[in-house]
C-alpha positions in Angstrom: 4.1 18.9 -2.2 5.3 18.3 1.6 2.9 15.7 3.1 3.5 17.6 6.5 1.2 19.9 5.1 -2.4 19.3 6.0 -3.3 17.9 2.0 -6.6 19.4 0.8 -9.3 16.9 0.1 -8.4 16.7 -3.7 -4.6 16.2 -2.5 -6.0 13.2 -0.6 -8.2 11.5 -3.7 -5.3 12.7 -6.1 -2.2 10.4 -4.0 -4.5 7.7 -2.8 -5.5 7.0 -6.3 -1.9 7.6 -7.5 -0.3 4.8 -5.1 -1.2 1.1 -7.0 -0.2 3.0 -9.9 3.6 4.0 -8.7 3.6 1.1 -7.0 3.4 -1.1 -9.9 5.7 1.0 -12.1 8.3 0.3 -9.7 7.5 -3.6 -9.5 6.1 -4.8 -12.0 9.5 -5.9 -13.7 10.7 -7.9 -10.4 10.8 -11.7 -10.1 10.5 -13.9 -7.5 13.9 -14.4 -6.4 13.8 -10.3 -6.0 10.4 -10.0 -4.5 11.8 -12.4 -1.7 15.4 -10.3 -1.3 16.1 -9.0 1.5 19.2 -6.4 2.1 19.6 -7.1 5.9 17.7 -8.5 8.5 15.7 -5.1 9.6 14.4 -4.4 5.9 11.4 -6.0 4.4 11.7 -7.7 1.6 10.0 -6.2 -1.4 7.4 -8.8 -1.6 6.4 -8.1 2.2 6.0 -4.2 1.6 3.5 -5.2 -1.5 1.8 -7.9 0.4 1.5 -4.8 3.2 0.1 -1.9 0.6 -2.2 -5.1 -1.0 -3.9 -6.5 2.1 -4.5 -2.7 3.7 -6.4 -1.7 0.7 -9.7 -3.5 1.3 -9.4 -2.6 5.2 -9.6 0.8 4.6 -11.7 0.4 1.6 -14.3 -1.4 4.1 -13.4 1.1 7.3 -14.4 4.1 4.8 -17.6 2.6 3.7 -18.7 1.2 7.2 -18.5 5.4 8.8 -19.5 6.6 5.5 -22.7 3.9 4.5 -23.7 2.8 8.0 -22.7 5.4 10.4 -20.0 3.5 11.6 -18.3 5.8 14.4 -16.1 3.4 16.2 -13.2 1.5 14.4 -9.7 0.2 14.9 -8.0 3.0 12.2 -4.2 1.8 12.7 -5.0 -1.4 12.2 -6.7 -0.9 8.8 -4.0 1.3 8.0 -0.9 -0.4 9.1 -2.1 -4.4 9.3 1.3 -5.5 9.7 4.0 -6.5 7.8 4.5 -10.5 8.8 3.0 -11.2 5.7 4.8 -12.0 2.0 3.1 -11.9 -1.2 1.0 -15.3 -1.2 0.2 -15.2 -5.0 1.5 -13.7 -8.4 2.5 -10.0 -8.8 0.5 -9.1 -11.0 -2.9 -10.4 -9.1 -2.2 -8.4 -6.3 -1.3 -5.3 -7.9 -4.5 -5.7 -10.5 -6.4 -6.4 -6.9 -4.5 -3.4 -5.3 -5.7 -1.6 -8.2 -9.5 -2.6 -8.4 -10.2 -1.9 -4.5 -8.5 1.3 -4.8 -10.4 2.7 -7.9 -13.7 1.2 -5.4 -12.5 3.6 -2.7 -11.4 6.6 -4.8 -15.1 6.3 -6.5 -16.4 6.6 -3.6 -14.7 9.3 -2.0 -15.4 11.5 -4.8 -19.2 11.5 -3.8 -17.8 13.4 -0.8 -19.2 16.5 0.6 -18.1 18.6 3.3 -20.0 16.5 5.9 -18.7 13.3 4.9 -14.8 14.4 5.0 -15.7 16.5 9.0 -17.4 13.1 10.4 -16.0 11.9 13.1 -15.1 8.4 14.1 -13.3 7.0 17.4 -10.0 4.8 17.3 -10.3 3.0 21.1 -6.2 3.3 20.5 -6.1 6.3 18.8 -8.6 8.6 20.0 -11.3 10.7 17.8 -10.2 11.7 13.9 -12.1 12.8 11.2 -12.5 11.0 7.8 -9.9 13.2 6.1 -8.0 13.0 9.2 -7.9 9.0 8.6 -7.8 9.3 4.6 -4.5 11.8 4.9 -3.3 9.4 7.5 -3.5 6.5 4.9 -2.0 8.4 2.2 1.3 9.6 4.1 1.3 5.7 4.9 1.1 4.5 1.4 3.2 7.0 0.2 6.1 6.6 2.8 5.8 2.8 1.7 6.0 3.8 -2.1 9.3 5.2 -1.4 10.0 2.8 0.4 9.8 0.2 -2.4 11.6 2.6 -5.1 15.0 2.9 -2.5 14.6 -1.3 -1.8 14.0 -1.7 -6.1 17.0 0.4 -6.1 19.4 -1.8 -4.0 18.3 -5.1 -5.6 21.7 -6.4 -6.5 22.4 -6.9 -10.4 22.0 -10.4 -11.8 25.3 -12.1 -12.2 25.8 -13.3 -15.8 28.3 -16.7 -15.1 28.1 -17.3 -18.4 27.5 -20.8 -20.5 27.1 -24.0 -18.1 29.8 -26.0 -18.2 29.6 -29.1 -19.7 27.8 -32.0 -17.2 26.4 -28.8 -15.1 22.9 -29.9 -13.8 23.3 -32.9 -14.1 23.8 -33.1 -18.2 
């Protein structure tokens, strides 16, 4: 599927549930040292692109159910999409992707209720102009997904471990 294409609703539900899943079969096996890698200085690190995926999940999450629940017809859409990517992962891996994981199943479950009316209601982006909530929703997965890819070339490149071999004798202080 070409996500140039204008993705059906189903398409949407379908890849935004998909993305903590990928996300943490291309991670999960990282350490530190490689979360905090970074191949040059315009590329994120690993950790930063999670961090990124992790903290967008509940501003969505909460932008989706503020139109949807109250009405809400004003938000700030590229910020809850795209919040920034200063931040690096601030506690374990597998937290955040178990977090990741739990608002995302919240949002899917809720989009699900869906009807034709909910997915064709408007709301305004002062920055962005006017968008539906598919609009936003297909805007977020072609986000997530470009970042998903993202993380499986960077997981790619991580250099191999170097075996050196046994510690000579009085390394580390012995």
């Amino acid at each position: 599927m070409e996500l140039q294409e204008d993705l059906s609703t189903a398409d949407v539900v379908l890849l935004l549930s998909s993305v903590p899943e990928r996300t943490s079969d291309l991670v999960h096996w990282l350490d530190e040292n490689q979360l905090k890698y970074r191949h040059g200085p315009a590329f994120p690190t690993l950790g930063g692109l999670i961090a990124h995926l992790v903290d967008a999940a509940p501003r969505v999450d909460s932008l989706l159910r503020r139109a949807h629940l109250d009405g809400q017809t004003t938000a700030d859409v590229r910020n809850a999409i795209d919040p920034g990517h200063d931040a690096e992962l601030s506690r374990p891996l597998q937290e955040a992707l178990e977090d990741f994981s739990r608002v995302r199943r919240r949002t899917v479950d809720l989009l699900h209720g869906w009807g034709k009316a909910e997915w064709d209601r408007a709301i305004t982006d002062p920055r962005g102009g006017e968008a539906t909530l598919l609009d936003v929703c297909r805007m977020v997965a072609r986000h997530e997904m470009a970042h998903v890819v993202q993380i499986r070339n960077l997981s790619a490149l991580l250099p191999e471990p170097q075996d050196l071999g046994p510690a000579p004798p009085g390394a580390n202080g012995q």
